[in-house]
C-alpha positions as CSV (number, residue, x, y, z in Angstrom):
1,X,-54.5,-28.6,29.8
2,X,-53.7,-25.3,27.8
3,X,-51.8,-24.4,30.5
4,X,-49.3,-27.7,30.2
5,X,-49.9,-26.9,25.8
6,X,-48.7,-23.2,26.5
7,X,-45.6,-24.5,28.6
8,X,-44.9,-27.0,25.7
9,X,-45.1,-24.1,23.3
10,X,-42.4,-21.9,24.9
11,X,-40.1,-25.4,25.3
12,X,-40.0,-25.9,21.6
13,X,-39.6,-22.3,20.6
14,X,-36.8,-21.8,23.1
15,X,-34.9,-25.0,21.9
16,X,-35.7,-24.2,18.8
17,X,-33.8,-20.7,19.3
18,X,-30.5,-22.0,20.7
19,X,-28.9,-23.3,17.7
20,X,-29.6,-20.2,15.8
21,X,-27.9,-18.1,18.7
22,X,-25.1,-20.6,19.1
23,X,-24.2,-19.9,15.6
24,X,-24.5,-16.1,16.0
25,X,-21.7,-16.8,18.4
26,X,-19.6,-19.1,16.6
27,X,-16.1,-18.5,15.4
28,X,-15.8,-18.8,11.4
29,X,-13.5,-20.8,10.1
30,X,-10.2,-19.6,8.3
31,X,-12.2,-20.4,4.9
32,X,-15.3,-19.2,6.0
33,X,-16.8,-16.5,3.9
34,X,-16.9,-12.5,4.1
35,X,-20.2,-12.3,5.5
36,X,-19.8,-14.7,8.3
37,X,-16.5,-12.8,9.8
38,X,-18.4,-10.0,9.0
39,X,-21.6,-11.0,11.0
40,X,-19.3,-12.2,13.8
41,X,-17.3,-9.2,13.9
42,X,-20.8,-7.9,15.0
43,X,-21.5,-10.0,17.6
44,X,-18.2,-9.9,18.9
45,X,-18.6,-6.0,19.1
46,X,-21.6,-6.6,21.6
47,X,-20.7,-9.7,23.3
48,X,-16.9,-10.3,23.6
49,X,-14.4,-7.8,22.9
50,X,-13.3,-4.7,20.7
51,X,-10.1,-6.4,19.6
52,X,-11.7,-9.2,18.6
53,X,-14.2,-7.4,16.9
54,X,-11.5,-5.5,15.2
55,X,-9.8,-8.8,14.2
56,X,-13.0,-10.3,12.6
57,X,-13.6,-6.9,10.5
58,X,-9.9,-7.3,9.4
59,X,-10.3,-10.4,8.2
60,X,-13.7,-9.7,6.6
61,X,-12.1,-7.3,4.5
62,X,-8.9,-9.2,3.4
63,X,-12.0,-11.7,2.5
64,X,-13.9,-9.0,0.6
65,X,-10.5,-8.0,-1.0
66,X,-9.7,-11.6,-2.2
67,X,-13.3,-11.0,-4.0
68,X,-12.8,-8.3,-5.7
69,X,-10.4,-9.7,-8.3
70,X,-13.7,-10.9,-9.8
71,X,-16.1,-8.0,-8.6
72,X,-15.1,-4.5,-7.6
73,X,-18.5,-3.9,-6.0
74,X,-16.8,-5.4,-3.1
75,X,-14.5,-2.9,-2.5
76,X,-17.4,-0.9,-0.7
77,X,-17.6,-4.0,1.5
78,X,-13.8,-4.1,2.2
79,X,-13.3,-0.5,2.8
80,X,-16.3,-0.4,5.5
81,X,-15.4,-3.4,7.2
82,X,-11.6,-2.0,7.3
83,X,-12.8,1.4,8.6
84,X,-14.5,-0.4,11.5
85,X,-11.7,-2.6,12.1
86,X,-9.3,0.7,12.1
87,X,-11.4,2.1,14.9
88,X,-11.9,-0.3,17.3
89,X,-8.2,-1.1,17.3
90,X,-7.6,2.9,17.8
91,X,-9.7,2.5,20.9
92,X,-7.7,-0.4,22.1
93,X,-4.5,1.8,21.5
94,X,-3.5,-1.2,18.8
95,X,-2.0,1.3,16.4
96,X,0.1,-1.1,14.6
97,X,-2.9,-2.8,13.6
98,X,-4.4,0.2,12.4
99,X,-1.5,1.6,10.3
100,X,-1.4,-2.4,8.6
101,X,-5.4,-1.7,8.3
102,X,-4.9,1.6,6.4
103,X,-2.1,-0.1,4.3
104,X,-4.3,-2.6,3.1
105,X,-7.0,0.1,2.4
106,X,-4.6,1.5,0.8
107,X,-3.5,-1.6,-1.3
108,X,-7.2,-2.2,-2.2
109,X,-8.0,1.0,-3.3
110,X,-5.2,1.4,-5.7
111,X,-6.1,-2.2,-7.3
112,X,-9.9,-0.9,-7.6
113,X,-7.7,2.5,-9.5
114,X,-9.4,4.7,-6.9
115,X,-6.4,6.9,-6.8
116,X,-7.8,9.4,-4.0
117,X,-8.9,6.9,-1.5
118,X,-5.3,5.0,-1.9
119,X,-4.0,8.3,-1.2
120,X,-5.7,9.2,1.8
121,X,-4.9,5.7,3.2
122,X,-1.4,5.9,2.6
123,X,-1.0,9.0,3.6
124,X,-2.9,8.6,7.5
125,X,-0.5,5.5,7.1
126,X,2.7,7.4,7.0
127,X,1.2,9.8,9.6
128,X,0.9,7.1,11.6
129,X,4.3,5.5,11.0
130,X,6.0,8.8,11.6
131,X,4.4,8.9,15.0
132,X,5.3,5.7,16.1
133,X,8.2,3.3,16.3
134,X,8.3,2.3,12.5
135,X,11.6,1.0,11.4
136,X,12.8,3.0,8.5
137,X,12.1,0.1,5.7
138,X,8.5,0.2,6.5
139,X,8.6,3.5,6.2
140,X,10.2,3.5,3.3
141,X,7.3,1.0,1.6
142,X,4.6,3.1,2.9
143,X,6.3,6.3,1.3
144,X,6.8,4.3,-1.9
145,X,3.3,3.5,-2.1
146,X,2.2,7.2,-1.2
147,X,4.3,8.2,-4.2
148,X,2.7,5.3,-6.6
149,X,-0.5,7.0,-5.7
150,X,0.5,10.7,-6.5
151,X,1.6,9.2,-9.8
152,X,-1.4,8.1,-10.7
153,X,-3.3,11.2,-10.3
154,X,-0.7,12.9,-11.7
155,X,0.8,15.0,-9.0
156,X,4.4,14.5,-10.0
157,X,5.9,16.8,-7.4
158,X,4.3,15.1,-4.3
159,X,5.2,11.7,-6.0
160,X,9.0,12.7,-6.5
161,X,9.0,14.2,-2.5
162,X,7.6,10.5,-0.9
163,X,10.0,8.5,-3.5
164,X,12.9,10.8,-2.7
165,X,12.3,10.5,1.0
166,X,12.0,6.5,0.4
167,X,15.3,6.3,-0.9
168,X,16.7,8.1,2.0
169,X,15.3,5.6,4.5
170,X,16.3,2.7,1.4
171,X,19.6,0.3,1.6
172,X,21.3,0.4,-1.7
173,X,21.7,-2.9,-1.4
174,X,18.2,-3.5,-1.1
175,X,16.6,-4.8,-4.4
176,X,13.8,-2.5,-5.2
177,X,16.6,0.2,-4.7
178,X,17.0,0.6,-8.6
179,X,13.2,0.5,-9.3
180,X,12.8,3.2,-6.5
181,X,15.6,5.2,-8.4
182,X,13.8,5.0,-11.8
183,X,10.3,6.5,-10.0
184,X,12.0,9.1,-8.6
185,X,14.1,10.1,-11.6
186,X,10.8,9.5,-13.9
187,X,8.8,11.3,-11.4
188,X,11.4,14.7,-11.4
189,X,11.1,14.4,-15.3
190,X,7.2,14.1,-15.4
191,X,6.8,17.2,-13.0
192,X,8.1,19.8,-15.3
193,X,11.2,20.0,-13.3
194,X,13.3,20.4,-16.4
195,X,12.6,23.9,-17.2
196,X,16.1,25.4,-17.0
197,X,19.7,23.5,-16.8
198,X,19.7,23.1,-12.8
199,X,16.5,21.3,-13.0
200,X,18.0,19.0,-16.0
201,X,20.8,18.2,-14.1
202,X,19.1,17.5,-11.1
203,X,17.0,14.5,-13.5
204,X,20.0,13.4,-15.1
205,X,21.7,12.9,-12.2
206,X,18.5,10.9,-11.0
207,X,18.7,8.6,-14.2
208,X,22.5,8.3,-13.8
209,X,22.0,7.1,-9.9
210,X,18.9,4.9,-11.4
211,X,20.9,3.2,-14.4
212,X,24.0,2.6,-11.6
213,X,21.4,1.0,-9.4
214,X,19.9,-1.1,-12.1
215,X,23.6,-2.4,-13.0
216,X,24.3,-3.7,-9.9
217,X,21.1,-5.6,-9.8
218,X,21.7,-7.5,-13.0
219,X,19.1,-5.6,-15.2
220,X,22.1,-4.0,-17.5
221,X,19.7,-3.7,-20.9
222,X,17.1,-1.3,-19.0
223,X,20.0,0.3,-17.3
224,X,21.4,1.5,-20.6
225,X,18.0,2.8,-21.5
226,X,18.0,4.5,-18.2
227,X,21.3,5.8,-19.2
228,X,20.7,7.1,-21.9
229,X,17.9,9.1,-20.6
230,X,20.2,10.7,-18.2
231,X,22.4,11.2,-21.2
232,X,19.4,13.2,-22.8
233,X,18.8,16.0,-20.0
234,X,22.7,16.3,-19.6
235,X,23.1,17.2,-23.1
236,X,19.4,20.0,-22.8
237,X,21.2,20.9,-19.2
238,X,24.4,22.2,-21.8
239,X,26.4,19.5,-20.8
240,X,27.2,17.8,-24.0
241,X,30.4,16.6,-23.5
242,X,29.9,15.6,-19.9
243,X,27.0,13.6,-21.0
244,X,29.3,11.9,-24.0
245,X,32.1,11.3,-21.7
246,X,29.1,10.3,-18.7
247,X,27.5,7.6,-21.2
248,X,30.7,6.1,-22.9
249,X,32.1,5.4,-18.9
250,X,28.7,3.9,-18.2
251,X,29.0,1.0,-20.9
252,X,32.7,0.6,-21.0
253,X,32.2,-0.2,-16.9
254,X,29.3,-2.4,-18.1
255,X,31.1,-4.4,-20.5
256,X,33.5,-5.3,-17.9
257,X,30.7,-7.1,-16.0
């Protein structure tokens, strides 16, 4: 009798077992919450594969990101779960996943204003771009970014290199192109650069490309405010009469539009 009690026992713990493990194993759904991609990720790890491992702890993260509009604790959450992800997908040679896996670090950081980890983000990004077959717009975005994040910490010099080199892999025609223009030009001015009439010309010729930028876009009221910056460091360059004759071509060319 205790024999046939003991075998009853075992039975009911053992069924009693299966759902809990079934769900272990489970695939979330698309709305399913952080910690269930997250929990997955880690059984997916043991049990299935690395890349699907790497998949769940990516989208853990972009879950953990959508959270942290109302929380930053949960940038702590998103950055581990990213880190994981970025590694399992460099040992499955999946290195377009991992540069978009740093970008979003990247991106996340920089929302949370932790300028430093942005910037190490971006930058293994760009690393990683330049290594492989990025197409120069990417490239240009992740530079862009890089240079957002110099900016912010105040390194004006490394901010004006990655926005000058974005506007070098950057279509004029493309629409940022005037915003990109304006960094770069800001950026130039912020780093000290005037300091003697080469370096003022150098910024007012950056302003000058910005405002022409800016024009062609539609945006012709901040393009004369652009303008006339440029205007300002042509005059401290010594240039006063090029900067007259610079600023009244500008609006009479504006007016015509």
């Amino acid at each position: 009798m205790k024999k046939i009690v003991s075998i009853l026992l075992s039975l009911i713990l053992l069924v009693g077992l299966v759902p809990m493990s079934a769900f272990a194993g489970s695939h979330p759904s698309d709305n399913a919450p952080a910690l269930d991609w997250e929990q997955y990720a880690e059984y997916a790890q043991r049990n299935t594969s690395n890349e699907d491992a790497a998949e769940a702890y990516k989208k853990a993260a972009e879950k953990y990101c959508e959270y942290i509009k109302e929380e930053v604790f949960y940038f702590g959450p998103a950055r581990d779960c990213y880190n994981k992800a970025i590694e399992l997908f460099k040992d499955e040679k999946m290195y377009d996943k991992v540069l978009k896996c740093y970008e979003a670090l990247g991106d996340a950081a920089f929302g949370c204003g932790k300028n430093q980890e942005a910037r190490d983000a971006y930058k293994k990004a760009g690393e990683l771009a330049e290594e492989t077959d990025t197409e120069d717009w990417y490239f240009a975005v992740l530079q862009e970014k890089l240079g957002d994040a110099y900016m912010s910490l105040k390194v004006y010099r490394d901010a004006a290199f990655e926005y000058g080199h974005a506007l070098q892999k950057t279509d004029s025609s493309n629409e940022t192109y005037g915003a990109l223009c304006l960094k770069y030009a800001q950026a130039l001015e912020a780093d000290g650069l005037a300091s003697d009439p080469e370096g003022e010309m150098i910024i007012a010729r950056a302003f000058t490309d910005a405002a022409g930028a800016l024009v062609i876009r539609g945006s012709e009221e901040e393009a004369i405010a652009v303008m006339k910056n440029g205007v300002k460091h042509y005059e401290k360059a010594g240039m006063q009469e090029y900067a007259q004759r610079a600023y009244a071509a500008f609006t009479e060319d504006e007016s015509k539009t």
